[in-house]
Residue frames as qw, qx, qy, qz and C-alpha x, y, z in Angstrom:
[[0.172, -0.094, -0.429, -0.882, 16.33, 27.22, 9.00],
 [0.074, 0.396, 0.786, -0.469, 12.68, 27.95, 10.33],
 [0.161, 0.015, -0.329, -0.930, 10.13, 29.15, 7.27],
 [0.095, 0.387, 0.905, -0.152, 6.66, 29.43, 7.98],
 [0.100, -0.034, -0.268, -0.957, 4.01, 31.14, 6.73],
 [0.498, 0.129, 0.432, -0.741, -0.06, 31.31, 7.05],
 [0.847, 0.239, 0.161, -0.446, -0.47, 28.66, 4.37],
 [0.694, 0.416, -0.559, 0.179, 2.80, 26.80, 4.00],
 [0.900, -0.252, -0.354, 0.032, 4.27, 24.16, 6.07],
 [0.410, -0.846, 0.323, 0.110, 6.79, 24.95, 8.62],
 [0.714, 0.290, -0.482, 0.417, 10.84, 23.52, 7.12],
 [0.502, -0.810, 0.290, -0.086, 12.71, 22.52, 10.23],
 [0.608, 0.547, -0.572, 0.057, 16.32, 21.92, 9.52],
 [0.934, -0.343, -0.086, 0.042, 16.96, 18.39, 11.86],
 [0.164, 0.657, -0.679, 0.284, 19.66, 18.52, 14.34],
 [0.522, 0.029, -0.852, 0.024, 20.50, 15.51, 16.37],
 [0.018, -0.004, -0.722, 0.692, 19.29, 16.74, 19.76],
 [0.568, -0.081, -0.166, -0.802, 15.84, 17.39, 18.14],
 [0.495, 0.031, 0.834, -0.240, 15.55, 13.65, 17.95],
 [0.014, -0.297, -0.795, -0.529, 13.57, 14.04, 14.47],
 [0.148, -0.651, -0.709, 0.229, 10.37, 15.21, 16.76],
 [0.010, -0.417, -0.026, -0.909, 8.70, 18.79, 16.90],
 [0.287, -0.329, -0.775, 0.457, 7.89, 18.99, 20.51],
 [0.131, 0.381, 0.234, -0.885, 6.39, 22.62, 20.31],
 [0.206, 0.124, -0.357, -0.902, 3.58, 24.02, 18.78],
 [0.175, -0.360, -0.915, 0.058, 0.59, 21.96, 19.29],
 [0.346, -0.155, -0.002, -0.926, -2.95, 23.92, 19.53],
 [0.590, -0.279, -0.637, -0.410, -5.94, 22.77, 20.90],
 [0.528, -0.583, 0.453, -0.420, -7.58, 21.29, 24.00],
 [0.197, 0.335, -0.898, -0.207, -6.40, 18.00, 24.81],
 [0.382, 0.119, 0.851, -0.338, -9.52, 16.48, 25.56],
 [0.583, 0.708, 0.181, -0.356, -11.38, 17.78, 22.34],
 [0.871, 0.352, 0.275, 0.205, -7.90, 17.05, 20.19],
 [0.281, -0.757, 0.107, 0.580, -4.70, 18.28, 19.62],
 [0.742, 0.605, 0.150, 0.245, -3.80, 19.49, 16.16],
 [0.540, -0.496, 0.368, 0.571, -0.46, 20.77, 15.09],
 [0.480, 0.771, -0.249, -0.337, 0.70, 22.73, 11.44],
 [0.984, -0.055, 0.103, 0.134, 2.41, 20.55, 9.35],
 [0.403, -0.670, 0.589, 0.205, 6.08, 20.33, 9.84],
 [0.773, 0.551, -0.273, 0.156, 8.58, 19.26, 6.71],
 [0.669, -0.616, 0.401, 0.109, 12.05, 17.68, 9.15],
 [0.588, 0.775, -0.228, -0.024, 14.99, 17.58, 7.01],
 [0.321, 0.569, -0.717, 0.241, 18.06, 15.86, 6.94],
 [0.843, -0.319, 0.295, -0.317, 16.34, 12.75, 9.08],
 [0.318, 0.417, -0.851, 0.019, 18.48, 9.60, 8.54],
 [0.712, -0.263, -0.578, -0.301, 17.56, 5.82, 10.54],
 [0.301, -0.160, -0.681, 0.648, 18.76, 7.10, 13.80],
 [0.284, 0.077, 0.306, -0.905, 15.86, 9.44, 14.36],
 [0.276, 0.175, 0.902, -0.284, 12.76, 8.27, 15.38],
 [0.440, 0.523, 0.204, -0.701, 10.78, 10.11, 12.83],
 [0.356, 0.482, -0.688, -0.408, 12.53, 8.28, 10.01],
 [0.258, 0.182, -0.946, -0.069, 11.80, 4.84, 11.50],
 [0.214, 0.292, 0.828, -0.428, 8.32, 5.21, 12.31],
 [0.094, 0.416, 0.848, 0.314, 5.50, 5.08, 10.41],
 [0.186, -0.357, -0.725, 0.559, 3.49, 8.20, 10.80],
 [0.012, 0.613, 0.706, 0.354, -0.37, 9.64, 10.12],
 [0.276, -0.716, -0.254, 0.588, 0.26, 13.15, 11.05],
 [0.584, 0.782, 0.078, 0.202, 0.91, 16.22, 8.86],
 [0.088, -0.880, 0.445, 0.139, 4.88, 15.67, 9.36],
 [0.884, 0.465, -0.015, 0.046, 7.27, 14.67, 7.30],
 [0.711, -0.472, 0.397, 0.337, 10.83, 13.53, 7.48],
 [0.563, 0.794, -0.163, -0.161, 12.83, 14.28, 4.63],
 [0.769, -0.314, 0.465, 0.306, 16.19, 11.87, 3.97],
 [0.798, 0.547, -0.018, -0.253, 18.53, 12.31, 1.72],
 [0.854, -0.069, 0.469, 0.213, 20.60, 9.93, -0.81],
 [0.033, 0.701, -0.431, -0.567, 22.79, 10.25, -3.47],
 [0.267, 0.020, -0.893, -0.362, 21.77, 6.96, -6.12],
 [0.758, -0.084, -0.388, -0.517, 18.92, 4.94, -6.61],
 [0.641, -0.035, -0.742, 0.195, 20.32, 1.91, -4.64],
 [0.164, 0.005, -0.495, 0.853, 20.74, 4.54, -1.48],
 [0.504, -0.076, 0.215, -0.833, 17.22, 5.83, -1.61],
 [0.823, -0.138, -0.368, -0.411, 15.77, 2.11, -1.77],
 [0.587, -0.099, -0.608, 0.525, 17.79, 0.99, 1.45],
 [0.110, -0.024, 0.459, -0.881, 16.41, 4.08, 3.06],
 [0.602, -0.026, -0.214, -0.769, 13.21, 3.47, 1.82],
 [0.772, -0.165, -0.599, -0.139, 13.29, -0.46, 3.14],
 [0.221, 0.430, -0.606, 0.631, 14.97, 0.55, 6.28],
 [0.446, -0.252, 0.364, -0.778, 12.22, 1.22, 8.42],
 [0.058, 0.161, 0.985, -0.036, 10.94, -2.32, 7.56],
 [0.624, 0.417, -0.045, -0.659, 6.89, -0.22, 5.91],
 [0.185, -0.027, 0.745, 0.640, 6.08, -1.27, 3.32],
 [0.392, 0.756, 0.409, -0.328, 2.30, 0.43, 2.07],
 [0.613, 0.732, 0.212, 0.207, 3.39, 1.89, -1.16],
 [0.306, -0.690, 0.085, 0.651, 5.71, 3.86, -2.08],
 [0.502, 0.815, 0.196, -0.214, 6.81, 6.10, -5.14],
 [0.498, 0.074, 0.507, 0.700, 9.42, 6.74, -8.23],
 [0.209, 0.886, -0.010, -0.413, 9.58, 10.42, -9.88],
 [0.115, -0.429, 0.562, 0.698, 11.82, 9.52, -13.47],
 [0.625, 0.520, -0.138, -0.565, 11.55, 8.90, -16.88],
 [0.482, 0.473, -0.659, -0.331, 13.49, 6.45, -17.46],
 [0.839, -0.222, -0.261, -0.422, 12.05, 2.68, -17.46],
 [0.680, 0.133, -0.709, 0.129, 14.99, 0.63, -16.25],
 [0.088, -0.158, 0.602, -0.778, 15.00, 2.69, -12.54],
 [0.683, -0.227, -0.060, -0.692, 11.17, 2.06, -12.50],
 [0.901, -0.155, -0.299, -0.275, 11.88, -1.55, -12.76],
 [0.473, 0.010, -0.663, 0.580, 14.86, -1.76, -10.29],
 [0.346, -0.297, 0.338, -0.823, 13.14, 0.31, -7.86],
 [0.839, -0.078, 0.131, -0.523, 9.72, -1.85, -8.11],
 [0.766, 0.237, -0.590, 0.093, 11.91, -4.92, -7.94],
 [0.557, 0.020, -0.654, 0.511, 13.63, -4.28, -4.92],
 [0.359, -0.272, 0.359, -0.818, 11.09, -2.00, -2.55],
 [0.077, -0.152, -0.938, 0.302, 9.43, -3.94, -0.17],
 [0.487, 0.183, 0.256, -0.814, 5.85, -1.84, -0.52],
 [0.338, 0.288, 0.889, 0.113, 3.41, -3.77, -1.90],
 [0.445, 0.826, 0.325, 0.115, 1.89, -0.74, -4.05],
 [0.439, -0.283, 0.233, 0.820, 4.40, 0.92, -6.02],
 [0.438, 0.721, 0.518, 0.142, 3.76, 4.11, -8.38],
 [0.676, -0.046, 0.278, 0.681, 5.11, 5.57, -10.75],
 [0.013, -0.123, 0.030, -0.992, 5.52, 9.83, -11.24],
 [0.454, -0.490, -0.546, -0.506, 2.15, 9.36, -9.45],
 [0.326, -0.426, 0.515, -0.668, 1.55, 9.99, -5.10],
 [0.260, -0.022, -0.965, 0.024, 0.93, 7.19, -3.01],
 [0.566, -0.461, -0.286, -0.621, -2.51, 7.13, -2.10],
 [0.185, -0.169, 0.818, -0.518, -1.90, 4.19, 0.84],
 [0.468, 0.212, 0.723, -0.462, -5.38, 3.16, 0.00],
 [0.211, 0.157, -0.701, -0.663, -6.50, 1.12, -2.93],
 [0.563, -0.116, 0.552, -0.604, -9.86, -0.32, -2.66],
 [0.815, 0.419, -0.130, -0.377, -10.03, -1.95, -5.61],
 [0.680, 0.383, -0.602, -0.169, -7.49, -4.04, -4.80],
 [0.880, -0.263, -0.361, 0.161, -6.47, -7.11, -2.38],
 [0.629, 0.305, -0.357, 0.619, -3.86, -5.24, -0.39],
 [0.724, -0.615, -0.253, 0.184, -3.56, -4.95, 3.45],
 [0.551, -0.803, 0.198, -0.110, -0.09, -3.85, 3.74],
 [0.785, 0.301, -0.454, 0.295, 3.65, -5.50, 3.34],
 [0.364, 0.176, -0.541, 0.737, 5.88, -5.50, 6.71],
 [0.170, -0.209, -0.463, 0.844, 5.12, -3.21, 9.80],
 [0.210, 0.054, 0.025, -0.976, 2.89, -1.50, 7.81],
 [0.561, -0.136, -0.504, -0.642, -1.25, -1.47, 7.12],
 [0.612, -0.249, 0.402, -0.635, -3.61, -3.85, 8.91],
 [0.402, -0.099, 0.906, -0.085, -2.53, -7.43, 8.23],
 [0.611, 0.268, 0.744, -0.047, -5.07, -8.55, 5.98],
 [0.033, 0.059, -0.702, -0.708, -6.21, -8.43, 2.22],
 [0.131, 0.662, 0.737, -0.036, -10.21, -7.84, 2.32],
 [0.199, 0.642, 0.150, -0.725, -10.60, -5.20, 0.13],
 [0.193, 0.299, -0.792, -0.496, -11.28, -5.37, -3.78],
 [0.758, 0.061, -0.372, -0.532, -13.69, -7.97, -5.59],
 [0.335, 0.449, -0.806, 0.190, -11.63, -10.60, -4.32],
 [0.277, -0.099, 0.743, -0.601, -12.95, -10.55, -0.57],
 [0.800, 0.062, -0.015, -0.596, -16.16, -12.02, -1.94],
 [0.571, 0.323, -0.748, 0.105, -14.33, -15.33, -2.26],
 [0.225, 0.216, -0.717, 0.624, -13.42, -15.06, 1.27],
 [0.316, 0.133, 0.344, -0.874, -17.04, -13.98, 2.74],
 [0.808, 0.192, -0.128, -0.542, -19.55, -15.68, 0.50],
 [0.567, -0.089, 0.789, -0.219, -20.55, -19.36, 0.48],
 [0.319, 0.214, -0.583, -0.716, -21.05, -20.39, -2.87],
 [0.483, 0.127, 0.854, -0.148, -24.02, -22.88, -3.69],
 [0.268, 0.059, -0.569, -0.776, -25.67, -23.66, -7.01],
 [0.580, 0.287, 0.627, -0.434, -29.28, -25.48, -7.45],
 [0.148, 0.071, -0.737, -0.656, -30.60, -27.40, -10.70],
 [0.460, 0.166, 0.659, -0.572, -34.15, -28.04, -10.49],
 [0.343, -0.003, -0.738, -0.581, -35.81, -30.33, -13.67],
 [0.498, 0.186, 0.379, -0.757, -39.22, -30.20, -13.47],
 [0.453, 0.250, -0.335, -0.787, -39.77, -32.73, -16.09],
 [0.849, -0.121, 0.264, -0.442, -40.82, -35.60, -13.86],
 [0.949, 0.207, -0.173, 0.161, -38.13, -38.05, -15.35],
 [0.701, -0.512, 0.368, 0.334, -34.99, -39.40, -14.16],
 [0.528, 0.804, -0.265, -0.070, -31.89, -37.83, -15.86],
 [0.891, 0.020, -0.008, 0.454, -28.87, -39.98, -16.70],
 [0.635, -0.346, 0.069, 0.687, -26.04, -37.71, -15.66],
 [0.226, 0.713, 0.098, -0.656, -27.73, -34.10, -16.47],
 [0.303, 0.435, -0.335, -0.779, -28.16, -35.53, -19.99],
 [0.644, 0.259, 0.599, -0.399, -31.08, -36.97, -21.36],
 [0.478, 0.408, -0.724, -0.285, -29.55, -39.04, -24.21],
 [0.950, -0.245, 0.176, -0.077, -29.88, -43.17, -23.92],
 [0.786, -0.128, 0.302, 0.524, -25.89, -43.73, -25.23],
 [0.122, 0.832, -0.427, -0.331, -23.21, -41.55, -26.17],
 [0.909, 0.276, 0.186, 0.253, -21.57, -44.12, -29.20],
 [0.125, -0.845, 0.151, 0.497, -18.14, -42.47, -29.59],
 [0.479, 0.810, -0.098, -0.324, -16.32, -41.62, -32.94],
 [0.789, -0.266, 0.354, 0.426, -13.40, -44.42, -33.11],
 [0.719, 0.192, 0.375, 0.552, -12.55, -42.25, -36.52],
 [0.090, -0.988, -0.115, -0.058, -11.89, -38.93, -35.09],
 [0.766, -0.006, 0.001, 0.642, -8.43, -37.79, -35.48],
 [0.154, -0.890, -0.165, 0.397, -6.75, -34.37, -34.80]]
């Protein structure tokens, strides 16, 4: 099956000799950049290389599964792990799902962005760029703290309080 239209994506139904790949169709020059319509590859599985790579292109592999447990072994297969999603209603799949995927942003009836800035997160496995500087956080990492007290009133203070004796309360009791 080959549907394609002037503002919908191409469906190519995956056979095994494809490999998972769409070798044709590419436009452009290749020194100025090649671009390519995007391409929906059905029936992919973890022998084809499109399923077990990671990839920032406008094609998509499509697997499918027949339970929850099956689509979160395909979903950890590839050894990712940037985010990933859950389409239901009902709460207990949310929390087995976001128990046992290996992404490190999970969300729920919601697309995976891949990019949170607001929080600490780099990436889990194969995937992202290794580190965790993004979010309030990094300021930790990047900034030298120092404080300063300056007492301008020309006397030595006794341990930043200017008492002669603390007498304590021997008949304080909680």
């Amino acid at each position: 099956m080959d549907r394609a239209g002037p503002h919908r994506a191409r469906v190519v139904r995956h056979r095994a000799d494809h490999g998972g790949r769409a070798a044709e169709g590419f436009a452009g020059d290749p020194e100025a950049g090649l671009f390519y319509h995007p391409v929906i590859v059905d029936w992919v599985g973890p022998g084809d290389e499109l399923f077990m790579n990671e990839t920032f292109g406008p094609i998509i592999g499509v697997a499918r599964y027949r339970t929850l447990d099956e689509a979160i072994a395909l979903a950890n297969a590839p050894g990712y792990g940037l985010s990933a999603s859950i389409y239901t209603a009902d709460p207990a799949k949310v929390f087995a799902f976001r128990r046992r995927i290996s992404a490190g942003m999970v969300s729920v009836n919601n697309s995976t962005s891949g990019a949170e800035a607001h929080l600490p997160f780099g990436g889990n496995g194969r995937s992202g760029n290794g580190s965790r500087q993004s979010g309030m956080w990094v300021l930790d990492q990047f900034t030298r703290w120092q404080s300063m007290n300056w007492d301008t009133s020309g006397r030595l203070q006794k341990a930043q309080m200017d008492v002669l004796e603390i007498a304590p309360d021997l008949g304080f009791r909680l």
